[in-house]
VOBA-1610 file (N, C-alpha, C; in pm, whole numbers, padded with zeros to 5 digits, always signed):
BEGIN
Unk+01219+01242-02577Unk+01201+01321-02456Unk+01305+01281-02351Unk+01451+01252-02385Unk+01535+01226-02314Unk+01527+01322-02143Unk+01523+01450-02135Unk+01532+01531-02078Unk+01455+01564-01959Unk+01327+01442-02042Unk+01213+01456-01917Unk+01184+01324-01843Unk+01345+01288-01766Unk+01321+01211-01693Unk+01310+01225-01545Unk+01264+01128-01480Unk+01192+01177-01337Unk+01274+01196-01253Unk+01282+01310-01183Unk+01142+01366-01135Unk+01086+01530-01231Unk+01162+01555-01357Unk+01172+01661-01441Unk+01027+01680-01483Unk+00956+01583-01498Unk+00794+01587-01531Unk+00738+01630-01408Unk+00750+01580-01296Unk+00678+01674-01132Unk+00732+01797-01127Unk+00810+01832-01189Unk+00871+01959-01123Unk+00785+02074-01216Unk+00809+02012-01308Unk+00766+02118-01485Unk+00612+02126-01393Unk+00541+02017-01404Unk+00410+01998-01380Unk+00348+02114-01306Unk+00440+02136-01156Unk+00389+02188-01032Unk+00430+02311-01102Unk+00615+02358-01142Unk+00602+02502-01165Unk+00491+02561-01269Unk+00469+02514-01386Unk+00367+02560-01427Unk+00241+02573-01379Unk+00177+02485-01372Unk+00039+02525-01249Unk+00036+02632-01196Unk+00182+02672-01106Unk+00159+02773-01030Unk+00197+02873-01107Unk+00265+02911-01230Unk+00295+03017-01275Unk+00162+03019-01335Unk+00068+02946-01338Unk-00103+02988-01458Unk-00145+03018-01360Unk-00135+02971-01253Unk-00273+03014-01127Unk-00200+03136-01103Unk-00061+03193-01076Unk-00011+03316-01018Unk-00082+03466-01199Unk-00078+03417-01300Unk-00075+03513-01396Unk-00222+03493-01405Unk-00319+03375-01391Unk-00485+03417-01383Unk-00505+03547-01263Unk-00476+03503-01179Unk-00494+03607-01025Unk-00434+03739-01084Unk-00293+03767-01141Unk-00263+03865-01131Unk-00355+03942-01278Unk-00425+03834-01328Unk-00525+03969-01432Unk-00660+03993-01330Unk-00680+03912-01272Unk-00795+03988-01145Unk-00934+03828-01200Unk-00875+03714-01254Unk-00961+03603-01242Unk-00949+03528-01101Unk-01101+03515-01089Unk-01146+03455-00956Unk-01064+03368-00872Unk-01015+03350-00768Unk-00897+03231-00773Unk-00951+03110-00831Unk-01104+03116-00752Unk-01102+02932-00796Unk-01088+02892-00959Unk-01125+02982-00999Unk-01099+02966-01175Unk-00923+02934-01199Unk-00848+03022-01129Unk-00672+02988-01141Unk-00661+02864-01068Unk-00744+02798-00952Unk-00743+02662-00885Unk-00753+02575-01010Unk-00888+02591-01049Unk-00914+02524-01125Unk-00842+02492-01290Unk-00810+02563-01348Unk-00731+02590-01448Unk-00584+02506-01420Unk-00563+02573-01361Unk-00391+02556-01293Unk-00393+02406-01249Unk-00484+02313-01206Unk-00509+02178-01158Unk-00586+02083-01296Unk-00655+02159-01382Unk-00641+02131-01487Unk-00501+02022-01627Unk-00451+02216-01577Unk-00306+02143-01673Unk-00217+02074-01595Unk-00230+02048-01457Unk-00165+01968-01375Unk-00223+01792-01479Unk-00323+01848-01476Unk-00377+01683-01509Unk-00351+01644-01648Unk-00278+01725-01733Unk-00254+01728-01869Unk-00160+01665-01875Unk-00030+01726-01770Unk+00076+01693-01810Unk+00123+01564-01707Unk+00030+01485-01686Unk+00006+01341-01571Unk+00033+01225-01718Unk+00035+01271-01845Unk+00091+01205-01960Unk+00260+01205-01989Unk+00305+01345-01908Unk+00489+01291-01874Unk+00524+01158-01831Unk+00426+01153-01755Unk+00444+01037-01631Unk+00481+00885-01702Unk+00561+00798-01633Unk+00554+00650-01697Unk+00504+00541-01620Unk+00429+00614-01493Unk+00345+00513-01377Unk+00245+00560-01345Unk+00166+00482-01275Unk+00020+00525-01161Unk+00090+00611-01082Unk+00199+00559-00982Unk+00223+00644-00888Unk+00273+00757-00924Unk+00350+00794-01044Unk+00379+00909-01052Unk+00308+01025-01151Unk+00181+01012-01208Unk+00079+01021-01252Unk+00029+01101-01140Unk-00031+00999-01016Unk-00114+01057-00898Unk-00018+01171-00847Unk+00113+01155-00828Unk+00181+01252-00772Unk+00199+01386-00857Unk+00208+01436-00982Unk+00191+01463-01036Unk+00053+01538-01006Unk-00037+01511-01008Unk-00231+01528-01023Unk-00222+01602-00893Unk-00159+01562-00760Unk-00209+01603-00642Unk-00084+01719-00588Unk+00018+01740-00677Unk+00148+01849-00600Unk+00082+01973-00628Unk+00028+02046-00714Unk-00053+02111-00737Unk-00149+02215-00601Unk-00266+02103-00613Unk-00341+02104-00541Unk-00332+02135-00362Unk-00202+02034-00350Unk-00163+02020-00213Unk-00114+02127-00191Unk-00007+02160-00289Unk+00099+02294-00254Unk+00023+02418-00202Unk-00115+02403-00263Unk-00219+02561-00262Unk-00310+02460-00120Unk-00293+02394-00079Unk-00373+02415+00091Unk-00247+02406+00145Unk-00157+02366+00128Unk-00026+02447+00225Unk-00048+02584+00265Unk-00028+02661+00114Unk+00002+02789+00128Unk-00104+02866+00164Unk-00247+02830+00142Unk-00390+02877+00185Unk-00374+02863+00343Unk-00332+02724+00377Unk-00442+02647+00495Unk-00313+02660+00608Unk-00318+02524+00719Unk-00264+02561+00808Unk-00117+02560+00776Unk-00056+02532+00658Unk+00079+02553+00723Unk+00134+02692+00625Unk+00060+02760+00588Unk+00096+02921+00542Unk+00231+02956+00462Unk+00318+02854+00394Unk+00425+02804+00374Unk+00427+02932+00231Unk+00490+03028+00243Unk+00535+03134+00157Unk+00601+03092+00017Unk+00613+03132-00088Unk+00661+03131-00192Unk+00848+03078-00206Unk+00889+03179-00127Unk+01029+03072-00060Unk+01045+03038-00020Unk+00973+02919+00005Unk+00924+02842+00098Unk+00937+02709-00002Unk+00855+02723-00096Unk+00857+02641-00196Unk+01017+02614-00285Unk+01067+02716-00276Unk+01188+02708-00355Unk+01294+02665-00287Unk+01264+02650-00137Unk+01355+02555-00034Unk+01319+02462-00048Unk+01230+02417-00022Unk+01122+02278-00050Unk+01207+02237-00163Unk+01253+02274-00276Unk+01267+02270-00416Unk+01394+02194-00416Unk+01525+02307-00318Unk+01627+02288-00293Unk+01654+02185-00224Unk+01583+02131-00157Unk+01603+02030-00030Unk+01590+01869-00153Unk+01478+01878-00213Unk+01450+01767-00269Unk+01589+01774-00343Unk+01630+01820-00410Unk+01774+01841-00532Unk+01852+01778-00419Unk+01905+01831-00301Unk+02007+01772-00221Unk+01958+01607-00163Unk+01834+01629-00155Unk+01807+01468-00103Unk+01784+01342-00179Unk+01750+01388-00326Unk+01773+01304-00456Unk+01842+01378-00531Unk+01985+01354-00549Unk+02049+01410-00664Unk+02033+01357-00814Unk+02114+01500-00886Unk+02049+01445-01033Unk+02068+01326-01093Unk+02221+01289-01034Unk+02209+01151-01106Unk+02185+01062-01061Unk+02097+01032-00969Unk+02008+00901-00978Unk+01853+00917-00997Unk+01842+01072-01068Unk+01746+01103-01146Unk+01698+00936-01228Unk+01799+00916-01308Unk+01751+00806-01415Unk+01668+00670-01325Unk+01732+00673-01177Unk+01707+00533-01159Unk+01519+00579-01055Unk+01536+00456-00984Unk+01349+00522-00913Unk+01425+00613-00827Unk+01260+00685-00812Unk+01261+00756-00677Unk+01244+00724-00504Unk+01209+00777-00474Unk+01217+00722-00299Unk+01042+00645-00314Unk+01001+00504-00317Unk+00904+00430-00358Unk+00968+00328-00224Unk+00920+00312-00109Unk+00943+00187-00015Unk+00924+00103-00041Unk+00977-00026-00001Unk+00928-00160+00014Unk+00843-00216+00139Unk+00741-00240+00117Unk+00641-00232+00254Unk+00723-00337+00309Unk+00673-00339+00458Unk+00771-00393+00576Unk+00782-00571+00523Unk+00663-00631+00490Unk+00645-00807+00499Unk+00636-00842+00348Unk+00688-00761+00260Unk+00688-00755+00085Unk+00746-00872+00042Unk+00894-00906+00124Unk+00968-01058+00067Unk+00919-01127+00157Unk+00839-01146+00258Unk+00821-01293+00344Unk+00842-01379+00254Unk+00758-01433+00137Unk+00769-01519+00056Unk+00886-01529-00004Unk+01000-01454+00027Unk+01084-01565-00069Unk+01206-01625-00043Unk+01184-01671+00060Unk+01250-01772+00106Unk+01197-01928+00096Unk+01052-01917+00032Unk+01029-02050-00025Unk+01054-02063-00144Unk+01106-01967-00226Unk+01184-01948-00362Unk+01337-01980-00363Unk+01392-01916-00265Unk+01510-01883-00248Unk+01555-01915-00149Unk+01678-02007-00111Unk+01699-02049+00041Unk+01843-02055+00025Unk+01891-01931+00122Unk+02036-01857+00139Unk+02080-01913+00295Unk+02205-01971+00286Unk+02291-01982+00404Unk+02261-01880+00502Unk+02302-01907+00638Unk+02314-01823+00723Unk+02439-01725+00732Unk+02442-01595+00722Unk+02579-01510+00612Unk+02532-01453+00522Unk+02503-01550+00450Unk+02452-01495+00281Unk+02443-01296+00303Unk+02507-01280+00138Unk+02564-01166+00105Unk+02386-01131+00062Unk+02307-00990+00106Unk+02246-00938+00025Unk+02257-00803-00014Unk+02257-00737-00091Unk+02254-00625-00111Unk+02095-00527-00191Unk+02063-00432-00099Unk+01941-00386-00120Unk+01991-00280-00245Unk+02016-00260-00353Unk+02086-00167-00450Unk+01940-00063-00494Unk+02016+00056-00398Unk+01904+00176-00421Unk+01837+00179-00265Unk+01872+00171-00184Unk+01782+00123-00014Unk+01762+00239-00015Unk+01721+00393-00016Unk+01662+00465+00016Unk+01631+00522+00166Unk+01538+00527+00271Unk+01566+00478+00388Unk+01522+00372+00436Unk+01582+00252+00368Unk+01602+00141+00453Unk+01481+00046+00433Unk+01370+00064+00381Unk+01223-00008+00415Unk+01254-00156+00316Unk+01340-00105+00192Unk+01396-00262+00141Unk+01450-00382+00271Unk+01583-00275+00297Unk+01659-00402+00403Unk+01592-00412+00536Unk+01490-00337+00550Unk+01390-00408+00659Unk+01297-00521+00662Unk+01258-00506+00494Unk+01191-00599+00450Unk+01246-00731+00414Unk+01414-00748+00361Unk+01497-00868+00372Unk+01536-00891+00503Unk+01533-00829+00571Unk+01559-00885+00741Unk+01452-00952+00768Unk+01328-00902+00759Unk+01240-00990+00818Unk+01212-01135+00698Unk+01293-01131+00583Unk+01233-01275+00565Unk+01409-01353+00563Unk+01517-01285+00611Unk+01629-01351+00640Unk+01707-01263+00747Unk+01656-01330+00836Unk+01722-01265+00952Unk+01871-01255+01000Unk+01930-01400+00922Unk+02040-01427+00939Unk+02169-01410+00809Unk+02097-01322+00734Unk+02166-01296+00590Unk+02211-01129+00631Unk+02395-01128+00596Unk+02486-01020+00538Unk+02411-00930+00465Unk+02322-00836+00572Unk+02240-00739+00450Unk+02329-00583+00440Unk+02351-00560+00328Unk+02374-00463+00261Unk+02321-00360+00183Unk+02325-00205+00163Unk+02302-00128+00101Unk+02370-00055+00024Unk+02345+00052-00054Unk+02332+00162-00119Unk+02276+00220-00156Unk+02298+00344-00139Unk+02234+00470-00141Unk+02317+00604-00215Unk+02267+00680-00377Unk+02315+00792-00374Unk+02336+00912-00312Unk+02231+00922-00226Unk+02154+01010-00160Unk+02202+01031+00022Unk+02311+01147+00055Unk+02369+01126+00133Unk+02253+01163+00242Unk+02194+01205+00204Unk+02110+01237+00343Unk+02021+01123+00414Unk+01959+01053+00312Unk+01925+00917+00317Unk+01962+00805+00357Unk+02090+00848+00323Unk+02193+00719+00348Unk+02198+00715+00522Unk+02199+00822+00586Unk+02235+00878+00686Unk+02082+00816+00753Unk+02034+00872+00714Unk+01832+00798+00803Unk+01836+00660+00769Unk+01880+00580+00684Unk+01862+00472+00701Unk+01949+00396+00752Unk+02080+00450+00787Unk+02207+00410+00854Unk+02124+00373+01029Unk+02097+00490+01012Unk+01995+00509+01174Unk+01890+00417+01216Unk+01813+00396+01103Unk+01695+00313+01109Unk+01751+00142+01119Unk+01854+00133+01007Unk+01893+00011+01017Unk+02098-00036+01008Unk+02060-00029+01154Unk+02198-00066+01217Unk+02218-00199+01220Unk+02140-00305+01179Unk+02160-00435+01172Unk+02250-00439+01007Unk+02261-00363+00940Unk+02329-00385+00796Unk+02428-00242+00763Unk+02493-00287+00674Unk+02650-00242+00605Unk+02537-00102+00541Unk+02544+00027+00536Unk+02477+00094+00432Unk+02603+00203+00383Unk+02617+00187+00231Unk+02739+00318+00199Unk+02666+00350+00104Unk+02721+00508+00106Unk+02683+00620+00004Unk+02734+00602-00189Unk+02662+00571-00275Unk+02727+00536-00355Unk+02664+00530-00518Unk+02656+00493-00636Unk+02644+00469-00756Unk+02590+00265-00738Unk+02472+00253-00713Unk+02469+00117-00785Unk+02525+00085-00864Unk+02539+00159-00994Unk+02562+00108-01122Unk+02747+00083-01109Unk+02796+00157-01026Unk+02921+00161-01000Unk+02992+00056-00866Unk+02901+00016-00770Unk+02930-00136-00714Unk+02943-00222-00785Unk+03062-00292-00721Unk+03042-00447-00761Unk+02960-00546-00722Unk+02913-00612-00811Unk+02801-00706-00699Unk+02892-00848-00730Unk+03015-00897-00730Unk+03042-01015-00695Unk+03049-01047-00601Unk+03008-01001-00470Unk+03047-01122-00376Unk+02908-01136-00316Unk+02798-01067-00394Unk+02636-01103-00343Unk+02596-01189-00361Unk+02513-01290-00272Unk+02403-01357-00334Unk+02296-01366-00410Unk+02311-01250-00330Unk+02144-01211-00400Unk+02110-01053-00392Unk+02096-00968-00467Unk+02079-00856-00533Unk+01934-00787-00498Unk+01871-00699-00432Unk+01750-00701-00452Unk+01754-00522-00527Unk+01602-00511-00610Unk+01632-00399-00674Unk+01425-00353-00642Unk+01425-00253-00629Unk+01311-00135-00629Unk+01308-00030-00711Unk+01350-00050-00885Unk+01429+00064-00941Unk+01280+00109-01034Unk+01298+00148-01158Unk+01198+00188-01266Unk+01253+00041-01387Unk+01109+00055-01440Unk+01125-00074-01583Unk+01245-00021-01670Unk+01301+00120-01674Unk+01361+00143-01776Unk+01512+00133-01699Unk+01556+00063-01531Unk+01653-00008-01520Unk+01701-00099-01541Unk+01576-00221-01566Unk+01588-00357-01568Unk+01694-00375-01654Unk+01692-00382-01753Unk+01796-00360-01884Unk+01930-00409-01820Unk+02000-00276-01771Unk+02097-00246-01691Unk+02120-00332-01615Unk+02038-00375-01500Unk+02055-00464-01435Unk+02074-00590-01455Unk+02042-00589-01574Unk+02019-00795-01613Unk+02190-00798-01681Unk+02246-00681-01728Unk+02370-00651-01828Unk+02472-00689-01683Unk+02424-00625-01610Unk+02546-00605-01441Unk+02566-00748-01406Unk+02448-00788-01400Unk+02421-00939-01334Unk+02493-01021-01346Unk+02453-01034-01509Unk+02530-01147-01586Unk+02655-01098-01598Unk+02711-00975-01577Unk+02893-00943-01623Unk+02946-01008-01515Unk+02870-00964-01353Unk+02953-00979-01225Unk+02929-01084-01109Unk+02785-01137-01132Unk+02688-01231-01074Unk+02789-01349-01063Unk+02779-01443-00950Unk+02835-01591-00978Unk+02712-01678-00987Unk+02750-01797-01098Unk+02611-01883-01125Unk+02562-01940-00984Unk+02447-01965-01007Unk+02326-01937-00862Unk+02298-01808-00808Unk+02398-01743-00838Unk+02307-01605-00761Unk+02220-01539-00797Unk+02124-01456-00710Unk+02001-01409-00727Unk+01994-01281-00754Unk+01880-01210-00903Unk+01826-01114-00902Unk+01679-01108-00852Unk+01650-00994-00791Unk+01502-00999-00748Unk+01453-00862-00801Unk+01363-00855-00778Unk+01272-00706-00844Unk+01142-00702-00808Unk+01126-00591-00745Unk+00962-00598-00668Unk+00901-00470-00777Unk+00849-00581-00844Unk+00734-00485-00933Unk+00723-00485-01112Unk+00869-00464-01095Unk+00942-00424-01275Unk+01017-00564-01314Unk+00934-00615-01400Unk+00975-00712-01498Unk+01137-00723-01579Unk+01217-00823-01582Unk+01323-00746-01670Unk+01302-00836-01820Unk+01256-00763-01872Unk+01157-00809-01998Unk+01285-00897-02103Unk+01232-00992-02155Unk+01324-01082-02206Unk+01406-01231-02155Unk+01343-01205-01976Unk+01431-01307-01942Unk+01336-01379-01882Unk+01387-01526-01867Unk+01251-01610-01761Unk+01263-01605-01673Unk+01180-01569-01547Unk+01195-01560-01425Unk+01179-01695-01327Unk+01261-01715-01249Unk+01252-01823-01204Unk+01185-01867-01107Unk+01081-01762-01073Unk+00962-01739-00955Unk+00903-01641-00997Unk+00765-01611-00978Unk+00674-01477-00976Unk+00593-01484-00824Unk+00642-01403-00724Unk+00564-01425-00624Unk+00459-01308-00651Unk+00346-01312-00599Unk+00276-01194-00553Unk+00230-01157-00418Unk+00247-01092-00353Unk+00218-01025-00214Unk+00102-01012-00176Unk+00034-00962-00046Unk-00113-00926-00040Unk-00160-00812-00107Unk-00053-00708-00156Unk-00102-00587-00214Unk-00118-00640-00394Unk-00075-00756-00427Unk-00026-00781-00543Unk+00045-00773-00630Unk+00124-00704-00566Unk+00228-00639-00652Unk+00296-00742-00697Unk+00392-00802-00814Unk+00469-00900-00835Unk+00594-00883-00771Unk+00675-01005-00678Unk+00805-01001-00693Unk+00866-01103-00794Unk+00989-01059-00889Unk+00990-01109-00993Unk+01175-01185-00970Unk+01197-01307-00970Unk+01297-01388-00898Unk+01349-01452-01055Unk+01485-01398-01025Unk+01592-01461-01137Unk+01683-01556-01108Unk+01736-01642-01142Unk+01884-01671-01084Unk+01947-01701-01227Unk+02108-01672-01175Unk+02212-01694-01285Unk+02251-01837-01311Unk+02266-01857-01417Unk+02255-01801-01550Unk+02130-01732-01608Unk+02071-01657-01674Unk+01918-01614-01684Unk+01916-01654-01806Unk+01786-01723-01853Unk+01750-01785-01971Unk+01664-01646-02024Unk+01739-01693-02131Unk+01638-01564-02258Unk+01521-01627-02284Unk+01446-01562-02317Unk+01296-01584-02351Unk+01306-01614-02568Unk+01246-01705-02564Unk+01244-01783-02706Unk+01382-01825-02784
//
């Protein structure tokens, strides 16, 4: 299923729904039966999905889209297909493969600076910052660390430029930065980046420097910290050289 990578499963999900709920109505079935139906196979195809969160998102675009267009905000049929257009320009396709716009809550790294203890300077780079809620979240646990971004997503790049004027943010290809002159790397991507990332690391990384990952394991390697947060989520702490597992 190469083809159905995200966000290609939300999209399929929602247009269908609405093309079953639009062809129930147009044979003269009850709406709530096309509600229902149409939110149905919403929930069918919540098996595209390769997370909780995008599962739930998935389950609820559906649903939501029809009290838009019912309720107060009356949002017309091309309406939706701007909606459609806007998302395409604000996540382009190719960083389709990597995550989607998923924040880093504001106090997510406090902890790891009892893991990790970077000069005052120190190079970080938030790879994938989105608008910004990563390098807000490395500011507040290194206030005095070279924070850096990237972002594919020019529009994004642009709101988080805004939001966070304390750091470097350019428009760009993670996979296509160099990360030698970082310390420390932080990543918010999908499990099926890790890979990639551990390959980058070790090509361009200097020994001691840091990979981090809030959430996604990079399976195979030992981590050299597992913090967990109040939400629990894992942050998962590497440094170079990375030891293989067995």
């Amino acid at each position: 299923m190469k083809l159905l990578i995200w966000p290609i499963p939300a999209l399929l999900a929602w247009g269908s729904s609405w093309l079953i709920f639009a062809g129930l109505k147009h044979v003269g079935a009850p709406e709530w039966v096309g509600l229902t139906v149409a939110t149905f196979w919403g929930g069918i195809l919540t098996s595209l999905a390769t997370t909780k969160m995008r599962r739930i998102l998935i389950l609820v675009g559906f649903p939501l889209s029809m009290w838009a267009v019912s309720g107060a905000l009356t949002m017309p049929p091309i309406g939706w297909l701007l909606l459609l257009g806007l998302i395409v320009v604000i996540y382009p396709r190719k960083a389709w493969k990597d995550a989607p716009l998923f924040p880093t809550p504001r106090r997510a790294l406090r902890q790891l600076p009892e893991h990790i203890t970077l000069l005052g300077g120190a190079r970080i780079l938030d790879a994938g910052s989105g608008l910004g809620d990563g390098l807000i979240a490395l500011r507040d646990a290194y206030p005095r660390a070279d924070l850096n971004g990237v972002e594919m997503s020019w529009p994004l790049r642009i709101i988080s430029a805004v939001r966070c004027s304390f750091a470097t943010i350019r428009q760009g290809d993670i996979w296509m930065v160099d990360w030698r002159s970082y310390d420390l790397v932080y990543m918010f991507q999908r499990p099926e980046s890790m890979p990639r990332a551990v390959e980058k690391a070790e090509a361009e990384m200097r020994r001691g420097a840091w990979l981090v990952s809030l959430e996604f394991e990079a399976i195979g390697i030992v981590p050299s910290a597992i913090i967990y947060g109040k939400d629990s989520r894992p942050i998962w702490v590497y440094q170079l050289p990375f030891q293989r597992r067995g």
